[in-house]
N, C-alpha and C positions, 0 to 999 in steps of 0.2 A: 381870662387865663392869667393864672400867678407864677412863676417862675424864682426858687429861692435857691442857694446854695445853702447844703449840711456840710459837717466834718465829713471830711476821708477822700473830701472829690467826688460829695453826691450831690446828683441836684436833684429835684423834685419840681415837675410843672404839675399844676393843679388846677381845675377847671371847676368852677360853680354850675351843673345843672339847673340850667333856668328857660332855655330854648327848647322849642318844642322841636320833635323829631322832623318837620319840612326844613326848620332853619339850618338843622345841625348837616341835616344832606346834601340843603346847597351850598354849605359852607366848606363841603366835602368835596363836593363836586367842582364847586369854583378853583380849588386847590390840588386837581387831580386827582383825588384819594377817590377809591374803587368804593361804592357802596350798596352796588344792586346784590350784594351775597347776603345782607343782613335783612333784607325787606321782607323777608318771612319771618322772623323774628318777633316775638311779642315788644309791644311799644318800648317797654324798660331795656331793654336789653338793645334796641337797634339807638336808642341816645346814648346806649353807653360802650356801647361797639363806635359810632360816629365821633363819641367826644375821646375814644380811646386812639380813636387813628390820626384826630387832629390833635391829640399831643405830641402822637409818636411823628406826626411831620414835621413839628412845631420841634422837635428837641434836636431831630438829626438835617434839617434844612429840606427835606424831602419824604416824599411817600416815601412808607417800607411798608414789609409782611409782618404782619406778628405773626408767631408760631407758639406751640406749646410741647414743653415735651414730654416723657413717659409720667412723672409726677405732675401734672398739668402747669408746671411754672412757663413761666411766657418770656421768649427771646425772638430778637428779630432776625428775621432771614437774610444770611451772607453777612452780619456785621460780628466782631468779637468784641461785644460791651455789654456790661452783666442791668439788666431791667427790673424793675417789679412793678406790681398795677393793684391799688386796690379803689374798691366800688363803695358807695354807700347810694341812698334813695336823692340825696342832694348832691353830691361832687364826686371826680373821678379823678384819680391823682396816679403821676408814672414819677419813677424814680431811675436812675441814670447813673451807673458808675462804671467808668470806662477800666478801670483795677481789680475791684476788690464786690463779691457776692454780696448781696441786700435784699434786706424785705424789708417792705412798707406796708402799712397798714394805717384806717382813719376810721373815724367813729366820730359819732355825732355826742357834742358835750354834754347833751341834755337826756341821753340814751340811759333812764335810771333802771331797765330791768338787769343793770349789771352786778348793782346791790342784791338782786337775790340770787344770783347764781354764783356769790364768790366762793361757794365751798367747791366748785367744780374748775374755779380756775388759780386760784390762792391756796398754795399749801401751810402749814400751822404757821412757819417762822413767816412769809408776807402776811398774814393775819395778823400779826402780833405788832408788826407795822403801820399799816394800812387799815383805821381805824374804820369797822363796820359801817357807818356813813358816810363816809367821805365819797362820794359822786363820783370827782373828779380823779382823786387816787386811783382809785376801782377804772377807769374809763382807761387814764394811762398806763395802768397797770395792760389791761386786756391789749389795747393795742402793741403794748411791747413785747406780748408772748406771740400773739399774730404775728408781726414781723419777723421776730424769731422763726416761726415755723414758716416762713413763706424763705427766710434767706435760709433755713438747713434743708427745704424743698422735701419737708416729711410730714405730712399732715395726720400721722400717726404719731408723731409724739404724744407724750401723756402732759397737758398742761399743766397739772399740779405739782409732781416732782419732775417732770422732765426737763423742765425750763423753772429756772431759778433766781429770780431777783434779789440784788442788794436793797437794803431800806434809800428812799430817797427821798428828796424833798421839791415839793411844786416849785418851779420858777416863776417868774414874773411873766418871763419874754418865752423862754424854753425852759425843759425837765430833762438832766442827763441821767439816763437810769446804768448801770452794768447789770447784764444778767449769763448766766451760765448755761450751755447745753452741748449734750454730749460733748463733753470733755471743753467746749470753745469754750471762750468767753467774749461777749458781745457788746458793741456801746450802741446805747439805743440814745436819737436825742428825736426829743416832741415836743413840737409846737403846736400855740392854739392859733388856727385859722377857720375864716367861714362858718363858723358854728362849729367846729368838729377841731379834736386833737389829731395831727398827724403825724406819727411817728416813724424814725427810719433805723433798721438794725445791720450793723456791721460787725462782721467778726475781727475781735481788736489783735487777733494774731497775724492775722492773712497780712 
């Protein structure tokens, strides 16, 4: 488990899925956290239900509830601190800001089916940026409109113009992108970790 601070007063714990579903239960168990609701669950889903609650123990010092609410975004029961969680097939990462609304999102670096689908996430002016090869653009690209849409808690936006990116340029260490939606404007910053970029969106008015 990784543990990093972002801008704004956000942090991000991150977990490499690598333990099989008995480890991750008695690791749950050992620490109090409830786990016989997910044991009907298909395999995928109870590692990522058990690595999901030993972050959320691991970030506030103790078991909580996640909950979800009418747009399915996820906040914990009786605390006021704004969360976000996202999943891949390798890591599960939560994000934490006790201020200010966020969404996160992570993708795997090497995830090339992104190159063919940028006409459905890239509108003309990112295109003219974001040069038709480029892997990695494309990758942080996507995960910065996902975050977007996981902090305005609308999974009906229209990716292509709804959400609008400034041109930017890859970092070494991190990527700070600005992008626009309904009327906000947002900082997004992405790091490479564990194989996968993971990036965190905050709206820079709030």
């Amino acid at each position: 488990m990784h543990e990093m601070t972002y801008p704004m007063g956000t942090r991000v714990l991150v977990w490499r899925l690598e333990e099989e579903v008995p480890q991750l239960m008695a690791l749950c168990r050992e620490k109090g956290i409830p786990v016989d609701d997910v044991l009907d669950l298909p395999v995928k889903r109870q590692r990522e239900k058990a690595a999901e609650r030993l972050l959320l123990s691991r970030a506030f010092g103790q078991p909580v509830v996640l909950c979800h609410d009418g747009q399915g975004a996820p906040f914990v029961e009786g605390l006021d601190v704004n969360i976000s969680i996202t999943h891949t097939t390798r890591l599960v990462a939560l994000a934490v800001n006790e201020r200010q609304t966020i969404g996160l999102d992570a993708e795997l670096e090497d995830r090339k089916q992104v190159l063919r689908v940028r006409d459905k996430f890239l509108n003309a002016e990112e295109q003219a940026f974001i040069a038709d090869g480029d892997q990695i653009a494309h990758v942080v690209a996507w995960t910065a409109k996902e975050a977007v849409i996981k902090a305005e808690r609308n999974s009906a936006i229209d990716w292509t113009e709804g959400i609008r990116l400034e041109p930017f340029a890859i970092g070494a260490d991190e990527t700070v992108l600005t992008a626009r939606c309904a009327g906000r404007a947002y900082r997004l910053t992405c790091r490479a970790m564990e194989g996968h970029y993971v990036t965190v969106a905050v709206a820079a008015s709030e």
